[in-house]
Each structure stands twice: as C-alpha cells, then as structure tokens.
PyMOL Python script that loads the backbone (N, CA, C, O; Angstrom):
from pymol import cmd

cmd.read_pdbstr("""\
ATOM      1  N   UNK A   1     117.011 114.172  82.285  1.00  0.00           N
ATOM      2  CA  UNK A   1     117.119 112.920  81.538  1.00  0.00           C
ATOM      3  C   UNK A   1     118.592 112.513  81.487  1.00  0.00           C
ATOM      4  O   UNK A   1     119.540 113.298  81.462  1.00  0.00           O
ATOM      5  N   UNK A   2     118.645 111.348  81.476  1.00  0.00           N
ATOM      6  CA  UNK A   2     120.275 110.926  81.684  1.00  0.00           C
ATOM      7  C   UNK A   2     120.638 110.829  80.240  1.00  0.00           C
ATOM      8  O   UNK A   2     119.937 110.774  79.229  1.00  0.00           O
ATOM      9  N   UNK A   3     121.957 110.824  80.431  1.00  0.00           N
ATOM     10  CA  UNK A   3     123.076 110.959  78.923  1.00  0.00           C
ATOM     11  C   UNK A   3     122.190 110.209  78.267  1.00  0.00           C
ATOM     12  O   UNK A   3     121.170 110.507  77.645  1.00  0.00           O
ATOM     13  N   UNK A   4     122.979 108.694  78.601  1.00  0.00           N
ATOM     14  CA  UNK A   4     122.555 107.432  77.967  1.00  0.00           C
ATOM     15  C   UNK A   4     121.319 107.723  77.601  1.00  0.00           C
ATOM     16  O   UNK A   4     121.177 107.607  76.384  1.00  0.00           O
ATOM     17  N   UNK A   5     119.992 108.185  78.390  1.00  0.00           N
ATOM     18  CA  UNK A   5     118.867 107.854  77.446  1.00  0.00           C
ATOM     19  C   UNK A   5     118.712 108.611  76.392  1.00  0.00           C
ATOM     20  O   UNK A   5     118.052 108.257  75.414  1.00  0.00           O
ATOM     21  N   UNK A   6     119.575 110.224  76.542  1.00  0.00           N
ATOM     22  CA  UNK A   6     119.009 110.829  75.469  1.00  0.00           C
ATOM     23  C   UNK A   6     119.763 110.477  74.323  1.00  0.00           C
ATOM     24  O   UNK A   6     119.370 110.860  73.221  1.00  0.00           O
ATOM     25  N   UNK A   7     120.972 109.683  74.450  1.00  0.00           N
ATOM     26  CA  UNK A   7     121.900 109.293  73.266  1.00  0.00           C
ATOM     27  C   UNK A   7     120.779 107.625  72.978  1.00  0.00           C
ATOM     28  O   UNK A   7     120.925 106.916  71.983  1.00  0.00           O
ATOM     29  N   UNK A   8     120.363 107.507  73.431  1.00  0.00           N
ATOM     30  CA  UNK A   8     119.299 106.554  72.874  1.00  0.00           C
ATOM     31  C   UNK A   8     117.850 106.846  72.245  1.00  0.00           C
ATOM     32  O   UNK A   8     117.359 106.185  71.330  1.00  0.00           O
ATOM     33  N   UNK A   9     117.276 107.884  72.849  1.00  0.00           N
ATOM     34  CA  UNK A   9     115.968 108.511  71.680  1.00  0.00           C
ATOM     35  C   UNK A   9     116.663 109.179  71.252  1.00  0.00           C
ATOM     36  O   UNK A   9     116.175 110.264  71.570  1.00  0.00           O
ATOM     37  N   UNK A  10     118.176 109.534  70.308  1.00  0.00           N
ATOM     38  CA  UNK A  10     118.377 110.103  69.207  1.00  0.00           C
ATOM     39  C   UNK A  10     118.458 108.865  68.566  1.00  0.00           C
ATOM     40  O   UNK A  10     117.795 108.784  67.532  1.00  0.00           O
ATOM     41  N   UNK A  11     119.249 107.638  68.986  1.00  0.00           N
ATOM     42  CA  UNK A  11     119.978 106.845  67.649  1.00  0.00           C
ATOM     43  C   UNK A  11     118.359 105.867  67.798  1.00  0.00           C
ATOM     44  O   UNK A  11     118.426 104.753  67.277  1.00  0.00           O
ATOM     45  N   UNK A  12     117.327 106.141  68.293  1.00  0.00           N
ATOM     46  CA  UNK A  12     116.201 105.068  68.436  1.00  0.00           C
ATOM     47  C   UNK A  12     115.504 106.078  67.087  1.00  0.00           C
ATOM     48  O   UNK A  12     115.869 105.826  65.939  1.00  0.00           O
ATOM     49  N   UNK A  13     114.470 107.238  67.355  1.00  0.00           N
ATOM     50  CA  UNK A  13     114.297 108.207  66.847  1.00  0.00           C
ATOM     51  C   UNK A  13     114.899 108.189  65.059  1.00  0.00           C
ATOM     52  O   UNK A  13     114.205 107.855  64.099  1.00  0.00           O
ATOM     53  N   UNK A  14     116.366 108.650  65.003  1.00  0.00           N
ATOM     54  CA  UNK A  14     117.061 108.811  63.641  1.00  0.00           C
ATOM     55  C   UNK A  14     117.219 107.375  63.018  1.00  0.00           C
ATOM     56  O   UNK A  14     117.448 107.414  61.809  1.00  0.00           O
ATOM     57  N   UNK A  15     117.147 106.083  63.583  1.00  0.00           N
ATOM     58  CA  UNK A  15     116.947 105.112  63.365  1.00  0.00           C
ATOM     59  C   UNK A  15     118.817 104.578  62.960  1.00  0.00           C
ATOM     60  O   UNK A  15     119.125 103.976  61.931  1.00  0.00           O
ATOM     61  N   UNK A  16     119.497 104.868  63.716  1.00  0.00           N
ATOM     62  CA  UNK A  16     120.660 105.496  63.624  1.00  0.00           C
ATOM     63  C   UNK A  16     121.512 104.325  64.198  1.00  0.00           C
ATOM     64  O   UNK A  16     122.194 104.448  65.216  1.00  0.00           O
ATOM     65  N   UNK A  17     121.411 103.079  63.404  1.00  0.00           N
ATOM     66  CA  UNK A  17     121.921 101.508  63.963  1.00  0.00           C
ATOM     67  C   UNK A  17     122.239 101.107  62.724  1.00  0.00           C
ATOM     68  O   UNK A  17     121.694 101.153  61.621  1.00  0.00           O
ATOM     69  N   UNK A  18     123.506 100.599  63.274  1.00  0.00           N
ATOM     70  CA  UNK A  18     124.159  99.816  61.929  1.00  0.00           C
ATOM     71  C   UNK A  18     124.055  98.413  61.672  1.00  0.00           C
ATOM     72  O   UNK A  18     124.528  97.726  62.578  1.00  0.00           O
ATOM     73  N   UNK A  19     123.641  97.871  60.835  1.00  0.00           N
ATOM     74  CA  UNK A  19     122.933  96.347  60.468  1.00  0.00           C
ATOM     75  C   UNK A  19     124.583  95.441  59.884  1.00  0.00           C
ATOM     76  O   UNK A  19     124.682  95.424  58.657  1.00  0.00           O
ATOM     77  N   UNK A  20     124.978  95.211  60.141  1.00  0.00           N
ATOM     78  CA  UNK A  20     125.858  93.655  59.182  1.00  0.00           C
ATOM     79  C   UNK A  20     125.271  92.245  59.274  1.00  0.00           C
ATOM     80  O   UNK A  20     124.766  91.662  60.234  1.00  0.00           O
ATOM     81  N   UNK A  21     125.464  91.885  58.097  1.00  0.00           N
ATOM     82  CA  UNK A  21     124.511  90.281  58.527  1.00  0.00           C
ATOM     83  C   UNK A  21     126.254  89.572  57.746  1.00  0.00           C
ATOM     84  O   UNK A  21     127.069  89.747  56.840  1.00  0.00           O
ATOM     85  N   UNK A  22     125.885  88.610  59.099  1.00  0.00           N
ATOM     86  CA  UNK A  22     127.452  87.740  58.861  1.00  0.00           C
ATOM     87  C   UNK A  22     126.644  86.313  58.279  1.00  0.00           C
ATOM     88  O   UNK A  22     125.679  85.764  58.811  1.00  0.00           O
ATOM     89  N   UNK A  23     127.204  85.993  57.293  1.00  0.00           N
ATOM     90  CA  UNK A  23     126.905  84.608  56.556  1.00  0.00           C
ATOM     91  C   UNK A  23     127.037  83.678  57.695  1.00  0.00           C
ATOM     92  O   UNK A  23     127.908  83.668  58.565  1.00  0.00           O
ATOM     93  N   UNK A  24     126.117  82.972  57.552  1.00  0.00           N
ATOM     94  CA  UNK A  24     126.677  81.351  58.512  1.00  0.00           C
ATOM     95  C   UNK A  24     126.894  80.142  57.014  1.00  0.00           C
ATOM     96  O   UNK A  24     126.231  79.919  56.002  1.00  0.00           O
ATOM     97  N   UNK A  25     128.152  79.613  57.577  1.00  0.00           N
ATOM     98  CA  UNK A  25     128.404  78.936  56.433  1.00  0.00           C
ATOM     99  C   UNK A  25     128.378  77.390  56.941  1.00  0.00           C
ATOM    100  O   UNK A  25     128.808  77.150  58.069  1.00  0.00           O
ATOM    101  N   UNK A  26     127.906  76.394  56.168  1.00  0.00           N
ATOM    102  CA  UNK A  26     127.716  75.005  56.248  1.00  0.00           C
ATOM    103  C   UNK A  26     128.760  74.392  55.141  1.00  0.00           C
ATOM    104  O   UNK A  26     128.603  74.365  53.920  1.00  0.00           O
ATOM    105  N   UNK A  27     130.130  73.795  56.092  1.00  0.00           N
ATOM    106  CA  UNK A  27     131.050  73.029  54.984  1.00  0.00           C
ATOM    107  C   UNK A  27     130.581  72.136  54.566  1.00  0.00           C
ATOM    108  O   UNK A  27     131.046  71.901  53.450  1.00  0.00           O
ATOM    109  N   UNK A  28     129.695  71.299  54.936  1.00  0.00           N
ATOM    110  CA  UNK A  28     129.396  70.263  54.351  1.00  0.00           C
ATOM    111  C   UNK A  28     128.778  70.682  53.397  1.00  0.00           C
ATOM    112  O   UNK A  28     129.334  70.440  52.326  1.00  0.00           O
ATOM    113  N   UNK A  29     128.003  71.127  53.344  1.00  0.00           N
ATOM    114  CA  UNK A  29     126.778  71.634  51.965  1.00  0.00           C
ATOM    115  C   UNK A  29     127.901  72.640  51.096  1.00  0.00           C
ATOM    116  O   UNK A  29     127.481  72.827  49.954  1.00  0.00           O
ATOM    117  N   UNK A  30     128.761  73.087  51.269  1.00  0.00           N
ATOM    118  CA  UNK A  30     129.887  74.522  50.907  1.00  0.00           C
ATOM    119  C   UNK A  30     128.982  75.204  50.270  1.00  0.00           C
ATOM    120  O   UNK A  30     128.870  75.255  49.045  1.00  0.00           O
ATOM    121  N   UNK A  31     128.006  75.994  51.421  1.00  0.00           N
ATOM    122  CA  UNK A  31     127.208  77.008  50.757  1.00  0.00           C
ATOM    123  C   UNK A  31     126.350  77.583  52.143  1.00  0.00           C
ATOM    124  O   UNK A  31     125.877  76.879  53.035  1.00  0.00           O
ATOM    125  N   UNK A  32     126.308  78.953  52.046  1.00  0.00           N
ATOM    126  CA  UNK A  32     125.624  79.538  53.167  1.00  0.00           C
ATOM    127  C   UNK A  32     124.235  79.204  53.053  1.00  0.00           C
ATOM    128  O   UNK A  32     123.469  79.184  52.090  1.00  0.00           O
ATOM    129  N   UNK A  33     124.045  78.845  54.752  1.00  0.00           N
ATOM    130  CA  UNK A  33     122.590  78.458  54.820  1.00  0.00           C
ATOM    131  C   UNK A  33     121.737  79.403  55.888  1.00  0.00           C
ATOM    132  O   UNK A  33     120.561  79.191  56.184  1.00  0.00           O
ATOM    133  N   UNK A  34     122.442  80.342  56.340  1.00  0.00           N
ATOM    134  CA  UNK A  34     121.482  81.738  57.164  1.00  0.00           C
ATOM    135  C   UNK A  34     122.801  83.113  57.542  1.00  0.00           C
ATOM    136  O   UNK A  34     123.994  83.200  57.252  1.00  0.00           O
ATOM    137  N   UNK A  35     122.030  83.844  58.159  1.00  0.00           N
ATOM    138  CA  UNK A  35     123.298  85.126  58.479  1.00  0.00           C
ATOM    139  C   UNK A  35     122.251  85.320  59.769  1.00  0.00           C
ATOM    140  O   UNK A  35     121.121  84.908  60.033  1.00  0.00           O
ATOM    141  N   UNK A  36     123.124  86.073  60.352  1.00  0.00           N
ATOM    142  CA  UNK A  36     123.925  86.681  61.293  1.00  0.00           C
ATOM    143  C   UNK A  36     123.231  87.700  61.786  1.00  0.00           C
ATOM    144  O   UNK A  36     123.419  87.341  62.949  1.00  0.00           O
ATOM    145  N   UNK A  37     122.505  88.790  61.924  1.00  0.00           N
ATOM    146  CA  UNK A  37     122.580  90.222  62.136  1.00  0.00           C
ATOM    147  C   UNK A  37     123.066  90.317  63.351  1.00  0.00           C
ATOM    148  O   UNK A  37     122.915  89.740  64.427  1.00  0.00           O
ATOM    149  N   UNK A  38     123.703  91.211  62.909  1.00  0.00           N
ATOM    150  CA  UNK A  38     124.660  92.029  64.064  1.00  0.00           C
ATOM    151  C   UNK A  38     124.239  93.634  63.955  1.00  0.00           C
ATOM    152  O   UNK A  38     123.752  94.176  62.962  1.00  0.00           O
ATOM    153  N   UNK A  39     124.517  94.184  65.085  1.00  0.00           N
ATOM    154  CA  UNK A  39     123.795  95.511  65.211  1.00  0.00           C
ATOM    155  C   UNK A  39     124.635  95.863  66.318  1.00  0.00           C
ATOM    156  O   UNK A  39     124.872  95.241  67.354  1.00  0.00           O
ATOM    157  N   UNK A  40     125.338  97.791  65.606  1.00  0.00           N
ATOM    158  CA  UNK A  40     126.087  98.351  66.136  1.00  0.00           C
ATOM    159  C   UNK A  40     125.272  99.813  66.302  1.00  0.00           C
ATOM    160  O   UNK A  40     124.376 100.085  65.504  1.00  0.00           O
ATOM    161  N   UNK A  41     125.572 100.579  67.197  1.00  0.00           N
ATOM    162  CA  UNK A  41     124.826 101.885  67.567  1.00  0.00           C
ATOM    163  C   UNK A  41     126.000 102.931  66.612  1.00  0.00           C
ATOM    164  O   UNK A  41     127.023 102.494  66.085  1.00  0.00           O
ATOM    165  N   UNK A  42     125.590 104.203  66.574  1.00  0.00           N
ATOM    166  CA  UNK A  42     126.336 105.159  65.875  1.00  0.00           C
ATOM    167  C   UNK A  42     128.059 104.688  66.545  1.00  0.00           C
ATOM    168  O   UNK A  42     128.274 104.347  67.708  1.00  0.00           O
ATOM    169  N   UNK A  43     129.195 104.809  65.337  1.00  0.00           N
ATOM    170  CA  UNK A  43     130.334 104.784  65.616  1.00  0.00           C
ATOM    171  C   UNK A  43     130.987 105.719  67.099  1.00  0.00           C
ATOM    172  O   UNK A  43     131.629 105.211  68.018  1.00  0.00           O
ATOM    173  N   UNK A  44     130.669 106.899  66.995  1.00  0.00           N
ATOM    174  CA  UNK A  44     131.036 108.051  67.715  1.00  0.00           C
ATOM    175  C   UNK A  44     130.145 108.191  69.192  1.00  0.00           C
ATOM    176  O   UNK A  44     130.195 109.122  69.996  1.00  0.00           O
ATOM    177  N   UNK A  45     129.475 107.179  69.247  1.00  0.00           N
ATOM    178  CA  UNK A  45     128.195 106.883  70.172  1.00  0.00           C
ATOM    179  C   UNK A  45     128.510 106.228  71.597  1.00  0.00           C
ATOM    180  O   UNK A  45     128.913 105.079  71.419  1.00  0.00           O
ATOM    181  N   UNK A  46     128.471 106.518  72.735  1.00  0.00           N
ATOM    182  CA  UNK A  46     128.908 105.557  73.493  1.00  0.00           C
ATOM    183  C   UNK A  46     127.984 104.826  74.016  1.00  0.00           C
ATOM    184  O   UNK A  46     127.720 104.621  75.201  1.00  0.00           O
ATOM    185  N   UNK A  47     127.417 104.370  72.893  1.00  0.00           N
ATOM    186  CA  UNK A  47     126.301 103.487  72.635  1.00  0.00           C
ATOM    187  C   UNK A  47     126.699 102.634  71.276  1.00  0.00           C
ATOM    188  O   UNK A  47     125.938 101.930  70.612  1.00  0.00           O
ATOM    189  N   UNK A  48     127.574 102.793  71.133  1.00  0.00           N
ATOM    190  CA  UNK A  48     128.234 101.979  70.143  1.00  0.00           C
ATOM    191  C   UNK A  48     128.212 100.444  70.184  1.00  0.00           C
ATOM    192  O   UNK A  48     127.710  99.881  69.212  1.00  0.00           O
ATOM    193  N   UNK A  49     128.674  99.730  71.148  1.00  0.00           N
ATOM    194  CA  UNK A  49     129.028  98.457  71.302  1.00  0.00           C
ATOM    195  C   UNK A  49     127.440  97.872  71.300  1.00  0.00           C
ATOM    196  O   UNK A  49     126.530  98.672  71.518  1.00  0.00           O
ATOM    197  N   UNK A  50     127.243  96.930  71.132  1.00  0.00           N
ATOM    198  CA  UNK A  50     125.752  96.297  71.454  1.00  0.00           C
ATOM    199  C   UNK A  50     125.126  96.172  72.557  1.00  0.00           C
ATOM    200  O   UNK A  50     123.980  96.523  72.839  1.00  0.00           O
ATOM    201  N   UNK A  51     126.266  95.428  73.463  1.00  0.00           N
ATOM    202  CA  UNK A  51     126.097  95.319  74.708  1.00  0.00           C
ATOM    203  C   UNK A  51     125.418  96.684  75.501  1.00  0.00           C
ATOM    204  O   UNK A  51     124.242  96.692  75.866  1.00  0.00           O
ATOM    205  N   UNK A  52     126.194  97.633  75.670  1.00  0.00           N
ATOM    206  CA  UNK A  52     126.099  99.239  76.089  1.00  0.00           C
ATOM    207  C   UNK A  52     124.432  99.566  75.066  1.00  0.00           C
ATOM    208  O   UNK A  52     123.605 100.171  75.748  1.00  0.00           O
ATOM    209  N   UNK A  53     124.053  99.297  73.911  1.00  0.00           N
ATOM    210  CA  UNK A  53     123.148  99.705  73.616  1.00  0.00           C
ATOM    211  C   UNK A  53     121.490  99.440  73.890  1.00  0.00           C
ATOM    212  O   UNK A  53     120.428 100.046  74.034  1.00  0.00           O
ATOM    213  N   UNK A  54     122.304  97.548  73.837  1.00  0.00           N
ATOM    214  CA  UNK A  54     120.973  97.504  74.377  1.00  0.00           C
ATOM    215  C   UNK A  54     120.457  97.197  75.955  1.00  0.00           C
ATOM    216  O   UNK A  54     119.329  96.970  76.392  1.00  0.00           O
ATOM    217  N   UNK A  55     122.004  97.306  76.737  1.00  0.00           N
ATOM    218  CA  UNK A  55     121.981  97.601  78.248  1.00  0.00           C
ATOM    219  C   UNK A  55     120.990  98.908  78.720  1.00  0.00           C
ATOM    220  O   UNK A  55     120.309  98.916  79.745  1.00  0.00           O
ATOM    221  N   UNK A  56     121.074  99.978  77.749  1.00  0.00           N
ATOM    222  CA  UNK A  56     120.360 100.968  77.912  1.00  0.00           C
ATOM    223  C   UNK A  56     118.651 101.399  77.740  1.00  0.00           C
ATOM    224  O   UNK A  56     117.788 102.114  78.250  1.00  0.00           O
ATOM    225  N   UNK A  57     118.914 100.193  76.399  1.00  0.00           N
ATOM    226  CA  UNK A  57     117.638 100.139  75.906  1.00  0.00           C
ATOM    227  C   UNK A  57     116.733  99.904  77.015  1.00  0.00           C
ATOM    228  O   UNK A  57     115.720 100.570  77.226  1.00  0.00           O
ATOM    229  N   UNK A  58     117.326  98.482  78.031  1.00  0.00           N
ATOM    230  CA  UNK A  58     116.675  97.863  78.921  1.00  0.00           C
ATOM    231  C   UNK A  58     116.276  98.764  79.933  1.00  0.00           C
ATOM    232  O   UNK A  58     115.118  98.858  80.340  1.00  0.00           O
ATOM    233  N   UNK A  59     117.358  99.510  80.390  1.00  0.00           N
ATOM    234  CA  UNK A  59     117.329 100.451  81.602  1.00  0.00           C
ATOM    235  C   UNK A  59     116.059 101.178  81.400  1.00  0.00           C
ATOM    236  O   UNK A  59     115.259 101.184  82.335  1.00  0.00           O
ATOM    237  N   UNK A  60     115.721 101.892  80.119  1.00  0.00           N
ATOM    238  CA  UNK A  60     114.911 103.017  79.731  1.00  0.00           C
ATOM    239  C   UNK A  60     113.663 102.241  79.297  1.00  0.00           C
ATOM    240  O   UNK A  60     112.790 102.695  78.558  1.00  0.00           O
ATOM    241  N   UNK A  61     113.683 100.834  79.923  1.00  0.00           N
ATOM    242  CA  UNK A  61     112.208 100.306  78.757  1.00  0.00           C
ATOM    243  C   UNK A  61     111.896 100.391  77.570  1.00  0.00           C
ATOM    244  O   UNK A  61     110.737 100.088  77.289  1.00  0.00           O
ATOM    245  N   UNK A  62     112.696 100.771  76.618  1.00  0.00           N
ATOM    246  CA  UNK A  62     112.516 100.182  75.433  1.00  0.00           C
ATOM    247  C   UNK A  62     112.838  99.491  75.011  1.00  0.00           C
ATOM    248  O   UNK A  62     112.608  99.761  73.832  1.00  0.00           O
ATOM    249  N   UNK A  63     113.474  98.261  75.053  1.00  0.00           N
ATOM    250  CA  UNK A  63     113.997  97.025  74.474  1.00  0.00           C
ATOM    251  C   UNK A  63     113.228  96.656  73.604  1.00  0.00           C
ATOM    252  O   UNK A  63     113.872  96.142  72.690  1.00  0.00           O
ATOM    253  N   UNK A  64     111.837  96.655  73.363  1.00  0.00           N
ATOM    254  CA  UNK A  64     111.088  96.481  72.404  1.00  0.00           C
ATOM    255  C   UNK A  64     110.851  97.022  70.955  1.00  0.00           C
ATOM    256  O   UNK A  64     110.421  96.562  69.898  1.00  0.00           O
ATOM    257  N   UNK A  65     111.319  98.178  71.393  1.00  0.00           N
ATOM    258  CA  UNK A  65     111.477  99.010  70.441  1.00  0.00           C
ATOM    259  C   UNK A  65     112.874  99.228  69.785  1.00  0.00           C
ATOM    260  O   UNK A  65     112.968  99.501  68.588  1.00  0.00           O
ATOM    261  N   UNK A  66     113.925  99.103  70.580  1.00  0.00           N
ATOM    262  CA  UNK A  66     115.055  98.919  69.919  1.00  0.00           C
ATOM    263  C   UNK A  66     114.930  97.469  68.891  1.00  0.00           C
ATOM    264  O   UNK A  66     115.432  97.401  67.769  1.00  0.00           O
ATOM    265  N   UNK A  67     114.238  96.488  69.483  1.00  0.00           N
ATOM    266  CA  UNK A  67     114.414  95.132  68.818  1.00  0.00           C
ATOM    267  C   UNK A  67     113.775  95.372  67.548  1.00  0.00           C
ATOM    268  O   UNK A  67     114.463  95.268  66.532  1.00  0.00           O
ATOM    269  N   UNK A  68     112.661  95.653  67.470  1.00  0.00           N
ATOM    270  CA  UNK A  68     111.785  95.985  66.272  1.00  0.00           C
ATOM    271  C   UNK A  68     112.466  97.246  65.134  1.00  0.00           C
ATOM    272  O   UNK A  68     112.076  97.518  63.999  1.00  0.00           O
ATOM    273  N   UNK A  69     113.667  97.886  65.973  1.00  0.00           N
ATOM    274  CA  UNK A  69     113.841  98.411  64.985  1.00  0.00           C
ATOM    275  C   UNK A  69     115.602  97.737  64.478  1.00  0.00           C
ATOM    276  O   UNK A  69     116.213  98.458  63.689  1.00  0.00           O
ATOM    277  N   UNK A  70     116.010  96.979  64.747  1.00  0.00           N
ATOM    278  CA  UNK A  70     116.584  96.337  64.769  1.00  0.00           C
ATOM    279  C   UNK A  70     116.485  95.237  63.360  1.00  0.00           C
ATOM    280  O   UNK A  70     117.214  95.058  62.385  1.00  0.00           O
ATOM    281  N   UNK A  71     115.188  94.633  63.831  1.00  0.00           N
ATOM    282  CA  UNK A  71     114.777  93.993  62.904  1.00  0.00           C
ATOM    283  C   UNK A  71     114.222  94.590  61.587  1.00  0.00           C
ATOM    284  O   UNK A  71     114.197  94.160  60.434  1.00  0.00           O
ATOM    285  N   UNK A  72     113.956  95.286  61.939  1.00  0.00           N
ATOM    286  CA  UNK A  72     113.302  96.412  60.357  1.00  0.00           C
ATOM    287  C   UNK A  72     114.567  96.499  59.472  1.00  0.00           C
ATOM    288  O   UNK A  72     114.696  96.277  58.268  1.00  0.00           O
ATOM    289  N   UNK A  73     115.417  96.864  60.359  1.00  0.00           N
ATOM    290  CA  UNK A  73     116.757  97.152  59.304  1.00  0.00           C
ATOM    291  C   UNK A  73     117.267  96.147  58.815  1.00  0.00           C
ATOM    292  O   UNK A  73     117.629  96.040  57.643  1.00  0.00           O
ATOM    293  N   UNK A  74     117.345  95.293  59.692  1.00  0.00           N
ATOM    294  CA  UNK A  74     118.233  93.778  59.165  1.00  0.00           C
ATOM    295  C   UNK A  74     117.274  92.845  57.853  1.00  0.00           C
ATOM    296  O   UNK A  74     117.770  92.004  57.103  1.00  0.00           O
ATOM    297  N   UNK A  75     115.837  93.283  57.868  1.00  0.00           N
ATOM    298  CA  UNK A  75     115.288  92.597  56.757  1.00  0.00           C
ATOM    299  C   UNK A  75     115.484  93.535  55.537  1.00  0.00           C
ATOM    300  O   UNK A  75     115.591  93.075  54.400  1.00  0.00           O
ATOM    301  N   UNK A  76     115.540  95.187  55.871  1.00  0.00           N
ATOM    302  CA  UNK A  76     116.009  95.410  54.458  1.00  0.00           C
ATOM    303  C   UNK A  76     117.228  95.100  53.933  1.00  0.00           C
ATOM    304  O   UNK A  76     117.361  95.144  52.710  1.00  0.00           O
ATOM    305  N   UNK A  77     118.555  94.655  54.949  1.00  0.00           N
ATOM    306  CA  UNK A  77     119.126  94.894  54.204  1.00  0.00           C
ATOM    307  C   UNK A  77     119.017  93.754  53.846  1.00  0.00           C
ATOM    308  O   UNK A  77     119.419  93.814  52.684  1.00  0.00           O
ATOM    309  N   UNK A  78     118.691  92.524  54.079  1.00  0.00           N
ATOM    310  CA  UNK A  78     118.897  90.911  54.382  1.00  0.00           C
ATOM    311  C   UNK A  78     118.107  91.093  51.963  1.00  0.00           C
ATOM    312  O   UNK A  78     118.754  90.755  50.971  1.00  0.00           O
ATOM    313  N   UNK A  79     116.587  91.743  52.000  1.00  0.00           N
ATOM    314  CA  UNK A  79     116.730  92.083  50.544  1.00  0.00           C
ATOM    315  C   UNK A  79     117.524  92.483  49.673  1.00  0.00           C
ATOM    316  O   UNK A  79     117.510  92.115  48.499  1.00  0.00           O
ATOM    317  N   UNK A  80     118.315  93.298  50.182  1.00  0.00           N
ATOM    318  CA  UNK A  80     119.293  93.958  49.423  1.00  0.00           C
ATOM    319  C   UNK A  80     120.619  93.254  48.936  1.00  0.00           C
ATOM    320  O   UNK A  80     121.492  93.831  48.288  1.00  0.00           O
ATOM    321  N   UNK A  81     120.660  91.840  49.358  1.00  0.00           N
ATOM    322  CA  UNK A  81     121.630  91.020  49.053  1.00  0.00           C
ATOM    323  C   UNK A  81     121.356  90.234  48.281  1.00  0.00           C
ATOM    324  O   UNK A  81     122.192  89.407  47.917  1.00  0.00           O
TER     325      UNK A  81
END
""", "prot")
cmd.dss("prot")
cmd.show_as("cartoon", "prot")
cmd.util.cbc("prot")
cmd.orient("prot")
C-alpha cells in the first residue's frame, strides 16, 4: 500500500481533519451572511495542505468519503458557533 494511502485511511478512519469556517462578510448589509469551510489534514501530515489531501483522496477513490466527512465536521462545528 502506498504512503499516501495509508496516511489517508489513518486521517479518513481517526477522522483526523481540521474544519475552520471563514465568515463571508457582506459590507453592504455590515453583517456576515455565510462561511467558508476550509479543511486541513493533520498538521504533521503530508497530507496537510488540501490540495495534497484531497489529490489523494481522488487517487485512492475515496473522494466521497473524504467529502462526507468533511462535511460532518464542518456542520458540527458550523453549531457550535
């Protein structure tokens, strides 16, 4: 099994993706009207960058599954605000 995939069924697996949701802001209204998610792989990961993560995802056929879990995270945290 190659690097990349197995550094991807760990951070897929441990669920091991970092969520930030960046405000989108509307001056006219001066008030946020949606965010952002952004999604980073483990820091120490060279699967870190997005690009590289979900380049891999693709390679290995899971893109689907990275997305969905992607999204799982970004709606909790999207509550948590």
């Amino acid at each position: 099994m190659e690097a990349s995939t197995k550094e991807l069924d760990r951070i897929i697996s441990g669920r091991h993706i970092t969520i930030v949701l960046q405000p989108i802001f509307d001056p006219s209204r001066s008030r946020i009207v949606a965010y952002e998610a952004l999604t980073r792989g483990p820091a120490d990961s060279p699967l870190h960058a997005p690009l590289d993560l979900f380049a891999a995802a693709g390679a290995a056929e899971r893109l689907p599954e990275l997305e969905q879990l992607c999204l799982s995270e970004a709606m909790e945290h999207f509550v948590e605000l």
